[in-house]
N, C-alpha and C positions, 0 to 999 in steps of 0.2 A: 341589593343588586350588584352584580359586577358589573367591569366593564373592560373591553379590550383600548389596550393603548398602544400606539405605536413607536416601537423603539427608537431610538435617536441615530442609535448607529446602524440600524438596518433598514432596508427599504421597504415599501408595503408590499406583499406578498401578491405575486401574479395569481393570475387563477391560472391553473391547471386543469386541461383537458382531460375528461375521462375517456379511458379506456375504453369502455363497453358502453350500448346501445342503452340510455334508459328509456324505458317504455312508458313511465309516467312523464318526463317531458314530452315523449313524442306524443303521449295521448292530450297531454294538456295544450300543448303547441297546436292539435288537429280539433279541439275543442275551439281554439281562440280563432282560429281561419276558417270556420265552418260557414262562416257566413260569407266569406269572399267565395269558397268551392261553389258554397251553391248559388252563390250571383254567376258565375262564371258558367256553372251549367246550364243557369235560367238563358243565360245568354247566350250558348251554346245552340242550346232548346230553340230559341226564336230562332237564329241563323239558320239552323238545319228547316223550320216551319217556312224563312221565307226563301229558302234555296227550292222548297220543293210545289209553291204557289207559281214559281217562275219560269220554272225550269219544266221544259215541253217533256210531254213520255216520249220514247223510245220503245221499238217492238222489234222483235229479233227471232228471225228464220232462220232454220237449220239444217241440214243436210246433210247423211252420213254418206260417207261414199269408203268401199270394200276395195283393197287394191289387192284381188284374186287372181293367183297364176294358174290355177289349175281349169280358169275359162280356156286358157291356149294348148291345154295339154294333149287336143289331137294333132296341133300342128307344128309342135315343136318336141322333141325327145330331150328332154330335161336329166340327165344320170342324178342329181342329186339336188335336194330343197337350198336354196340359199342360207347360208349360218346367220346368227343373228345380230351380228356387226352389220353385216351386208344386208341387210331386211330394216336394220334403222336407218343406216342413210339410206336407202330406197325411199321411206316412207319420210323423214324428211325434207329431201329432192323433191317428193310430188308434194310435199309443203307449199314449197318455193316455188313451182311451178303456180298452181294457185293463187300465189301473191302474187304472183309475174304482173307486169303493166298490159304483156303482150292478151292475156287471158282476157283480161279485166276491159281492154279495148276490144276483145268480140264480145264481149254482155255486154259494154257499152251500143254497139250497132245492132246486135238480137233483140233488146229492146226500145232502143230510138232513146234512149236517157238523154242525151246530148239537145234534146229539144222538147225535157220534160223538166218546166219552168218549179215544179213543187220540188223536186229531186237537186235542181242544183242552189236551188236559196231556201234550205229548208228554215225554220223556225230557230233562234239561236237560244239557247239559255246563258244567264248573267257571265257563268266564267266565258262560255265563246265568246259571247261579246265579250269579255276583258282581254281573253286571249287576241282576241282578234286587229282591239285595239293596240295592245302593247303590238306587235306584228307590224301591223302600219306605221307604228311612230317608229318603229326599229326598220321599217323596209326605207324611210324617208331618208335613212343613212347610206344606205346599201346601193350599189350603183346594180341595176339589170339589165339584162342584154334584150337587144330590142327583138321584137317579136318578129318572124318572117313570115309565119304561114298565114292561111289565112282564116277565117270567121270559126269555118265550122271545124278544123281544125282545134281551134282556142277554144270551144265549147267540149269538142270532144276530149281534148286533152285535161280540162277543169272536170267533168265529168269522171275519168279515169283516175284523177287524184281522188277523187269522192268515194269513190269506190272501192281504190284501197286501202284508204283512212278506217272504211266502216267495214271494212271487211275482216273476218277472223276464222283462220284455219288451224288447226291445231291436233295432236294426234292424240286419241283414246287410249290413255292407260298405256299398256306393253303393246297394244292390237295392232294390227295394221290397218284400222279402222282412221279414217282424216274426218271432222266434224268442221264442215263450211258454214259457218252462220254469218247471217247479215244484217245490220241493224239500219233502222230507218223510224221516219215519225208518224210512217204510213205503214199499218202492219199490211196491208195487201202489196204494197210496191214494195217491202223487205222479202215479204212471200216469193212474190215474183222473181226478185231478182236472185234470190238464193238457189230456186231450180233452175234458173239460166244458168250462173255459176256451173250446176253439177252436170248440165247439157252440155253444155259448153268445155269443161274439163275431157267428158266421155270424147265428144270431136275429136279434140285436141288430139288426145291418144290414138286414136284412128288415122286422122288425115300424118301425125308424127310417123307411125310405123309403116304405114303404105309409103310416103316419103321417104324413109330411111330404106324400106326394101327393094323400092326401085331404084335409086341410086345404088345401092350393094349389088342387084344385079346385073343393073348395066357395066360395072367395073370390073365383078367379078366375070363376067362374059368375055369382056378382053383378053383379062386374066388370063382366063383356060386357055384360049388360043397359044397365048404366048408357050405357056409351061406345055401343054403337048408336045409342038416342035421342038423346044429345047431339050423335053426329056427321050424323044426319039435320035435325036442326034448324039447323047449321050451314052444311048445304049450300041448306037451302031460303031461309036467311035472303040470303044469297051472291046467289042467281036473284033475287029479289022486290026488291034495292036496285041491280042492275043496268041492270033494266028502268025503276026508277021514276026514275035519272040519267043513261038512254040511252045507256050506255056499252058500244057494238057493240066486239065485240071479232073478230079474223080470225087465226086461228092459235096462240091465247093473247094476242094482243095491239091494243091499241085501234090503232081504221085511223089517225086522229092520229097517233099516237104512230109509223106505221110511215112516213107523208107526211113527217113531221119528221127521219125519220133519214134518208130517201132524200136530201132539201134538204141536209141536212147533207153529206151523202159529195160531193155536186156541189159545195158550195162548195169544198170542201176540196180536189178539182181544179183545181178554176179560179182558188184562190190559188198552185197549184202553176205553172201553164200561165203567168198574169200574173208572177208572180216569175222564171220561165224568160227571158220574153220581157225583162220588164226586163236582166235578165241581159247579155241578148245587144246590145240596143245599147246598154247602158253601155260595152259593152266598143268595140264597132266604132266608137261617137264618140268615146271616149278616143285611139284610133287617129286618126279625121281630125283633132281637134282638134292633135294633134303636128306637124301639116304632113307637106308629103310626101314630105321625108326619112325623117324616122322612120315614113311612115306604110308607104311600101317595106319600112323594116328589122322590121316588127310587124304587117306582113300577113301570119300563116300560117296558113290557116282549113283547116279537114277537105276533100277532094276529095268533099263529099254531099252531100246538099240539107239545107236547112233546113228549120225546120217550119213554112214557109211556100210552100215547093217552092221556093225564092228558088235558082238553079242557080251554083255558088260554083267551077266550074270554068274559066270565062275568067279569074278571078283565081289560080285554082293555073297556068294554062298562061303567064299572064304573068311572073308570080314563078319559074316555071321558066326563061323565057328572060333574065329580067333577072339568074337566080344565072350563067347560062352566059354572057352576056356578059361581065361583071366580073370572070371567074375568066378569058374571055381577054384581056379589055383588061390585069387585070393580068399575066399571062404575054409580051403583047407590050413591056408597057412595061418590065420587071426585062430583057428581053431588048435593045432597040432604044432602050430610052429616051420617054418620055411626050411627048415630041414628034413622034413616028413619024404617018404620015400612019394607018393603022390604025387607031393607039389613040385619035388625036383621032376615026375615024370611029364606034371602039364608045364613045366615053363619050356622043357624038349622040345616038346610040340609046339606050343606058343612060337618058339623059334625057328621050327618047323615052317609054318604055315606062312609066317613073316617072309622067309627066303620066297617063298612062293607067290604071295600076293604082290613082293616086287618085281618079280619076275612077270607077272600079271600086265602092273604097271607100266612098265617096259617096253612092252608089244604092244600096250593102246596108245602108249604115245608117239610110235613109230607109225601108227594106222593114222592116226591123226596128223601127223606130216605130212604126209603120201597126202594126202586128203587136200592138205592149205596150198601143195607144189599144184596139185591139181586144178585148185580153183583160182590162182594167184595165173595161170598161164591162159584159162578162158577171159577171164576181165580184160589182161590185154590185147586177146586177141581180140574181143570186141571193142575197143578205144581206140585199134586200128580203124577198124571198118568205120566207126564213128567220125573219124577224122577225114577219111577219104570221102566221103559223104558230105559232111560240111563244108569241104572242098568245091566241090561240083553247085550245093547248092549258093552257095556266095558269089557263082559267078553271074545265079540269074536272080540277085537280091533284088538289084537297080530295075532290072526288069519287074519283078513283081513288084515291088513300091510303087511303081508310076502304073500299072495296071490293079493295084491298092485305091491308089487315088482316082482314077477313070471312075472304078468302081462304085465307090462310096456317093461322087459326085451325079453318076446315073442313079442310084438307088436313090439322092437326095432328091432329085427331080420329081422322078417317080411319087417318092409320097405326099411330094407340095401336090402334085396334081391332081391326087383321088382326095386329099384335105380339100382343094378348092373346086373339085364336082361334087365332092359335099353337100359343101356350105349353098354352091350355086342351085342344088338343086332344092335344099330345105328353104332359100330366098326365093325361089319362085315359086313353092308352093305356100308361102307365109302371107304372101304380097294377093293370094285373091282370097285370105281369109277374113275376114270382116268383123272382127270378134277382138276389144279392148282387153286389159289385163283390169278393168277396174270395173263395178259395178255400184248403181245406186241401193243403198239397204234402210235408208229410210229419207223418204221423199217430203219437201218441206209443203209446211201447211204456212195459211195465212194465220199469225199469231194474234188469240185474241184477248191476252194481257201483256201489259208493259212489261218492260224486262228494267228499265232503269227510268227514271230513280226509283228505288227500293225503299218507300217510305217508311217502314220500321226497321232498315241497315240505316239510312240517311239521320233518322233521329236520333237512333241507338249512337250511332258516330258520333252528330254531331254533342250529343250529353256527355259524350264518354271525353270526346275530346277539351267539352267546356270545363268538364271535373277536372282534367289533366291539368286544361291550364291554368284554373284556379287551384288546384294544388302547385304548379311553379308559383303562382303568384304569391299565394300565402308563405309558400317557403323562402320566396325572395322575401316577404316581410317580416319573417321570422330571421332571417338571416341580419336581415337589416339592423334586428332587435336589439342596441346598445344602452340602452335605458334602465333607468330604477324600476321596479313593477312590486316586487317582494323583499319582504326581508330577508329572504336567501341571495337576494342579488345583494345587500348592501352587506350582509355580511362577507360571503365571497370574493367580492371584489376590494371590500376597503377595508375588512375585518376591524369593524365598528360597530359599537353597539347600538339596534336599532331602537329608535324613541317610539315608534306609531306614524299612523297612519295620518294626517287630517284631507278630512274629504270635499269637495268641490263642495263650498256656500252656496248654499238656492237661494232665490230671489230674493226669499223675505228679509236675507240677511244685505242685501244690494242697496237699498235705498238711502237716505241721507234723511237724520231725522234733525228739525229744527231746535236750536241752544242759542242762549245770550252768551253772549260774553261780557262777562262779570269781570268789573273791573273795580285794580285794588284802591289803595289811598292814591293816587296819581293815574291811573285809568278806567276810573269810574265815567268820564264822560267819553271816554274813544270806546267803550265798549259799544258791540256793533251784532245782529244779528245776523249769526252763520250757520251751516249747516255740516254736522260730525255724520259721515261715511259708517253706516250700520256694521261693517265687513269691520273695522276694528273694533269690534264691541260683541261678537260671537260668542265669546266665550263668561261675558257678564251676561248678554240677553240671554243667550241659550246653555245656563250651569250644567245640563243633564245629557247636551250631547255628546258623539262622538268625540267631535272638537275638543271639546273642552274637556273627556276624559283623555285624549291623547295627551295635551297638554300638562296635566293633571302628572301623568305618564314623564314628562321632563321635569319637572319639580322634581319628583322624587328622586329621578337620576341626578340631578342636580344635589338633593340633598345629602342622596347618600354618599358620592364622591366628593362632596367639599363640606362634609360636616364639621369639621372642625376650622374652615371659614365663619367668625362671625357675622360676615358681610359679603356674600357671593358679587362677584362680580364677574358676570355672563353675556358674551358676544353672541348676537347672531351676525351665522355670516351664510352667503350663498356662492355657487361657482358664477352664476348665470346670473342678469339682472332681469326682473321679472318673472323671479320663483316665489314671489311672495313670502319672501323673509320678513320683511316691515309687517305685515298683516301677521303673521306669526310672532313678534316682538313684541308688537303693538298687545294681542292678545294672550301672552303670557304675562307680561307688565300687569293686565289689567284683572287677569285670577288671580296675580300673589297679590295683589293690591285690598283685591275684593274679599278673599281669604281674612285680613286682618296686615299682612305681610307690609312692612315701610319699604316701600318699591319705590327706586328713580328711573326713568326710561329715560336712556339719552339716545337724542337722533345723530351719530355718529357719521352718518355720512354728510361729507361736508363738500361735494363732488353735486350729489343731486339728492337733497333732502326730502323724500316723499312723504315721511314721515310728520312733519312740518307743515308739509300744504296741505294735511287732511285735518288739520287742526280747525278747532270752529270759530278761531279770532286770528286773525295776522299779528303774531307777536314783532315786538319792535328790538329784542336784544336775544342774544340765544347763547351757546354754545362757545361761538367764533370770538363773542364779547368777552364772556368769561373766562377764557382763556387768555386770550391777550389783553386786556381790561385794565389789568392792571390794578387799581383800587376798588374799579367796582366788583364787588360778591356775586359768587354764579346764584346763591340762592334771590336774588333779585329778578332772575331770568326765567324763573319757574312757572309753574303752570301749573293748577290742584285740579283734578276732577274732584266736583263736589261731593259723589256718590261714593265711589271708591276709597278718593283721597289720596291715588295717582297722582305724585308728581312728576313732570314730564321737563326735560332741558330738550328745547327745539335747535333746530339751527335756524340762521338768516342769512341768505346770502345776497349780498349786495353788489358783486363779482364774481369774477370769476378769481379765486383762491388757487394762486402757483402750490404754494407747498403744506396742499396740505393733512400728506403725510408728516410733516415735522411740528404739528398743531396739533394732530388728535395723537401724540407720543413724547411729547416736550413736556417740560417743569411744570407748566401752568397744568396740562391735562392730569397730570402727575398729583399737582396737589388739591387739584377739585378731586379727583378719585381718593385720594385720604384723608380729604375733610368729607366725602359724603358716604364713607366708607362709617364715620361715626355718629352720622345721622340716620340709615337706612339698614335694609337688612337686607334687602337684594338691591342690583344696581345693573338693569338692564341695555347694552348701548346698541343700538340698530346699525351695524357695520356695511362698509360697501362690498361689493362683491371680490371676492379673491379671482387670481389671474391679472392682468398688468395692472390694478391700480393697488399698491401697495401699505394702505391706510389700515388695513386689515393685521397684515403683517405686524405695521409699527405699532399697533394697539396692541398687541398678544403678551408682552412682558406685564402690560397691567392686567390682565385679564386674569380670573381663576378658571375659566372654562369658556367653551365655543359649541354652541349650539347650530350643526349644520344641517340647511335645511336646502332639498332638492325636490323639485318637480316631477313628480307622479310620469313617467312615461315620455320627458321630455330631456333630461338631464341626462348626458353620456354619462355610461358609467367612468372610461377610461379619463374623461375629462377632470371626474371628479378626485380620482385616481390621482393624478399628472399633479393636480394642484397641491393636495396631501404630501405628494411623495417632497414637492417643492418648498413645502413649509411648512420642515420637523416641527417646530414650534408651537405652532396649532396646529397639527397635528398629536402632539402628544398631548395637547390639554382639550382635544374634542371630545366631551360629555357622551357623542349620540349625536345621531344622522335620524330628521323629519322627513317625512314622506310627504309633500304639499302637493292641493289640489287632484287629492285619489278622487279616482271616477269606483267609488264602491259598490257600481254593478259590474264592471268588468273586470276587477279587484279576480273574483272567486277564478277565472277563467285561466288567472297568471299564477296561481299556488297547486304545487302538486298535490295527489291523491294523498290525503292525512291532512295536510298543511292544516296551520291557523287561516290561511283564506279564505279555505271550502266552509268555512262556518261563519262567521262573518254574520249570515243573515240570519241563526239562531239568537244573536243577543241585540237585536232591533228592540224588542220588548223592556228593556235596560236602557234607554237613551230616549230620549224628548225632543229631539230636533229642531222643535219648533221654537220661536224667539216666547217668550213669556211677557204676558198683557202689560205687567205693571211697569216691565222693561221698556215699552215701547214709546214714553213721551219725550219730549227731549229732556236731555242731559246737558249741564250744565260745567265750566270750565270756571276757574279762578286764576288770579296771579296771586302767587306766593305772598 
């Protein structure tokens, strides 16, 4: 076997956090808390069973009620449906109307509830009453104001609270549908009161719009009065400032004003016509001014007339015959040569025809002069007349402006007042219509099953909620989980090698079996009959168990790392006192013993020797002697079992021992360990616990190895951690970490899917448990 050891110059290796989710701890983890889940549910289970033994039914009426415009659509002219922003808060608003107090206080007096003694103290279940209580001890804080009305008031008002407690309005879906239901413990008075409710709402709406119509038309009736004589005064003021600043008017508009717009449209031609004309012989004297080279190559005018009837066709039929000459004067000359008698005869012409077309030119641009002098003298003759016109009309500007505003101010009048005979006249025919905007569309019945509690929601809930919390709970215990459980925990955490398991001793190993104490040449007569504690003899009684294979299991660690030890010399030590190290010492000593092996067990703790008091004679010299003794030999201090052949060095304490740490590591321990080093082949010493008491520590230079042994599911890991990291020294000479007092039915629960744990109960068949017959009488002790 190997074994891990821990370096001197490095510290024990933390565990590191995995990355990713594994599935076999979460499955094994939800294996080990299955039984708190389903306590928790069981418990869940009853809560919900006795919420619902307690707890009174409830029955709950309902009531749709239809909020329809199209009931009013003879007596009101609607141009368009309401958009659908406007149609939710509508149907909200008659929400809140519903919940209103004011509502809820006439189904209080429609039905006399205020003096219907079942309606106001109904039947409570356990949470009312706790609500109810906390409420009282919290109102006992609270200062309230004192009441002034009087009786029936206070009934009516508690009543009205009742009412909208249990009341519930709420709107269907997208619809403009409101669904009124009312709960109670009485389904015929929930029945009841949920078609009051929708009677009572229909009212509302009726007695609201007769009310709102007759106020709109008692005001709107003043109204009119007013706006008639205001808009008559208006109009007459309008005539009487008209006449008295002669301002004729033909159409709605003063004759000025229409003489001034006609001038304008004329000029506005006539700078069109003078700009054209400019136009035109800018162009056609840019042309002759070119000369009549280029005037030929930039004569190409439309085959129309102009807009002076100026006929532009003797210049297209010349530029027609002057393109045809030139395209054959050049055709003869690429052919015969520009000398040819021909081509000299067509460029004649060609030159010909040139004098002529600017001569053409010539005369349409003199046409077209004459034309611009023409049109450049009517624009200003009208810009005149334009001028003198705007004249005249600026003197009666101030007058028409203030006869602007008369105007405006009677026409305003005027249409407030057909707006408000209107309206007055559609308010008084509204006001004897008698016809709501809301209908009922399905009328409540008296209901004849409960509506709450829902006893398969209530159970379902309350199972679902007990799994919850016993899933927190298991996870809080899993969380908690800092303990030994597997050898992947003790590798992980301390990277050491693990020795086994030993399992929680049953009964039969608990008893105390009766021994003389044999005494030697000088304590033959003090011997005294006592009784040796079965729990150290496990692994003699019972060869073939567990136990005593784990054990089995540290020898051989033991032998393979210190084989070349003639004489092992092996601590047990623990973090913790009370992990059963001594019972694990005790019953290693007593297999190498019974093997054949010269085994010394020295009880090492010299603090609180347990070790010693479970012995079957009260020895009289021990340990503390032969060390400090001086002359006298520790083999004098010994102790045989007579079976085995176990010798045992006890301690005795007779006080309380200041130091001593400097006793179990001083000269004298020193050379009792190399005198018995040549009498023995193993040399077992039961050490105190590591953490402050340091006798552990001081022992480790004698030591060849350390046997640590930790409590099954009670022993922090990080504890044991802390101690290790504290004390290189044993730490580098620990053989191997025991797993003491495993519970090996809940063992398989804490090893993943594979593990060596899940198996465990295939090699039951392999082991004997039980203590064997011939083991059982007592055993007998000797002194050396």
């Amino acid at each position: 076997m190997t074994q891990g050891r821990f370096p001197l110059s490095k510290p024990i290796p933390a565990e590191e956090p995995d990355g990713f989710i594994d599935l076999d701890r979460l499955l094994a983890a939800a294996k080990r808390q299955m039984r708190v889940v389903a306590l928790f549910g069981a418990l869940g289970l009853a809560l919900g069973v006795v919420y619902l033994l307690f707890t009174p039914s409830v029955y709950t009426a309902s009531s749709n009620i239809l909020l329809d415009d199209s009931l009013t659509k003879f007596a009101e002219d609607r141009q368009s449906p309401p958009t659908a922003p406007q149609g939710d808060a509508t149907v909200l608003s008659e929400v809140e109307i519903l919940k209103s107090a004011r509502l809820a206080r006439a189904v209080v007096k429609a039905e006399n509830l205020q003096n219907n003694e079942e309606f106001l103290n109904p039947p409570v279940s356990p949470v009312g009453w706790a609500k109810s209580r906390v409420k009282g001890v919290l109102g006992m804080f609270s200062s309230r104001p004192a009441s002034t009305g009087s009786v029936e008031d206070g009934k009516i008002g508690r009543a009205v609270a009742i009412l909208q407690q249990n009341l519930t309005a709420e709107r269907v879906g997208r619809s403009l549908v409101i669904a009124v239901s009312y709960s109670d413990n009485d389904p015929k008075l929930a029945g009841s009161i949920a078609r009051a409710y929708a009677e009572a709402y229909l009212s509302d709406h009726l007695d609201a719009n007769f009310d709102a119509t007759q106020r709109a038309t008692v005001w709107l009736q003043g109204r009119l009065d007013d706006l008639r004589q205001r808009s008559q005064e208006a109009a007459l003021e309008v005539e009487k400032y008209r006449a008295a600043h002669g301002l004729t008017a033909a159409r709605g508009e003063l004759v000025s004003d229409q003489q001034l717009s006609d001038l304008n449209s004329q000029l506005i031609l006539a700078q069109a016509d003078t700009a054209n004309a400019l136009a035109r012989y800018s162009q056609f004297k840019a042309i002759v001014d070119g000369g009549p080279e280029n005037a030929v190559k930039n004569a190409t005018v439309p085959i129309e007339k102009g807009s002076s009837g100026t006929n532009t066709s003797v210049l297209t039929d010349l530029r027609t015959r002057y393109l045809s000459m030139t395209k054959r004067e050049q055709d003869i000359s690429s052919r015969y040569g520009e000398d040819h008698p021909q081509a000299v005869a067509l460029r004649r012409e060609e030159a010909d025809i040139t004098k002529q077309i600017f001569g053409e030119l010539n005369r349409l641009t003199e046409s077209y002069r004459n034309e611009y002098e023409v049109a450049k003298s009517r624009e200003a003759s009208l810009r005149a007349n334009v001028g003198d016109l705007s004249t005249q009309s600026s003197q009666s500007g101030q007058s028409g402006v203030e006869l602007q505003g008369l105007q405006q101010k009677a026409q305003a009048l005027a249409t407030l007042y057909q707006s408000f005979l209107s309206r007055y006249s559609e308010a008084a025919q509204q006001r004897s219509f008698p016809i709501a905007q809301a209908r009922v569309i399905s009328q409540a019945g008296d209901p004849t099953a409960a509506s709450s509690p829902r006893k398969t929601l209530v159970l379902g809930l309350s199972l679902v909620l007990g799994l919850f919390a016993g899933a927190g709970a298991g996870a809080l215990r899993e969380f908690r989980e800092r303990f030994f459980r597997t050898a992947e925990d003790v590798q992980e955490a301390l990277d050491v090698k693990f020795l086994g398991y030993l399992p929680i001793v049953g009964s039969a190993f608990r008893g105390r079996t009766s021994a003389n104490g044999v005494a030697g040449v000088e304590q033959a007569q003090s011997a005294r009959e006592t009784t040796t504690p079965r729990i150290l003899r496990v692994a003699i009684n019972a060869p073939a168990s567990s136990f005593a294979e784990t054990l089995r299991n540290v020898k051989l660690a033991s032998d393979v790392v210190l084989q070349r030890k003639p004489c092992k010399v092996i601590g047990f030590v623990s973090v913790l006192p009370h992990e059963g190290k001594t019972t694990v010492a005790a019953n290693f000593a007593g297999l190498l013993a019974a093997n054949g092996a010269k085994t010394l067990l020295v009880d090492g703790d010299l603090r609180n020797p347990g070790l010693s008091r479970s012995l079957p004679l009260v020895p009289e010299k021990g340990l503390v002697e032969a060390v400090v003794g001086g002359e006298q030999r520790w083999q004098s201090a010994l102790l045989v079992d007579r079976k085995t052949r176990l010798a045992i060095l006890p301690t005795v304490i007779r006080g309380r021992l200041p130091h001593t740490g400097e006793l179990i590591s001083g000269p004298g321990m020193r050379d009792l360990i190399e005198q018995a080093r040549q009498s023995f082949d193993y040399i077992i010493v039961d050490l105190p616990p590591l953490g402050p008491v340091v006798d552990a520590r001081a022992f480790a230079p004698l030591a060849d190895g350390f046997v640590l042994v930790a409590e099954w599911g009670a022993t922090p890991r990080m504890l044991v951690r802390s101690a290790l990291q504290a004390d290189p020294q044993i730490a580098a000479k620990t053989l191997g970490l025991v797993l003491n007092k495993t519970d090996i039915k809940q063992l398989p629960r804490y090893g993943l899917f594979g593990s060596a744990e899940q198996y465990l109960d295939r090699y039951t068949s392999y082991y004997i448990e039980q203590p064997q017959a011939s083991d059982r009488p007592a055993n007998r002790m000797e002194t050396a």
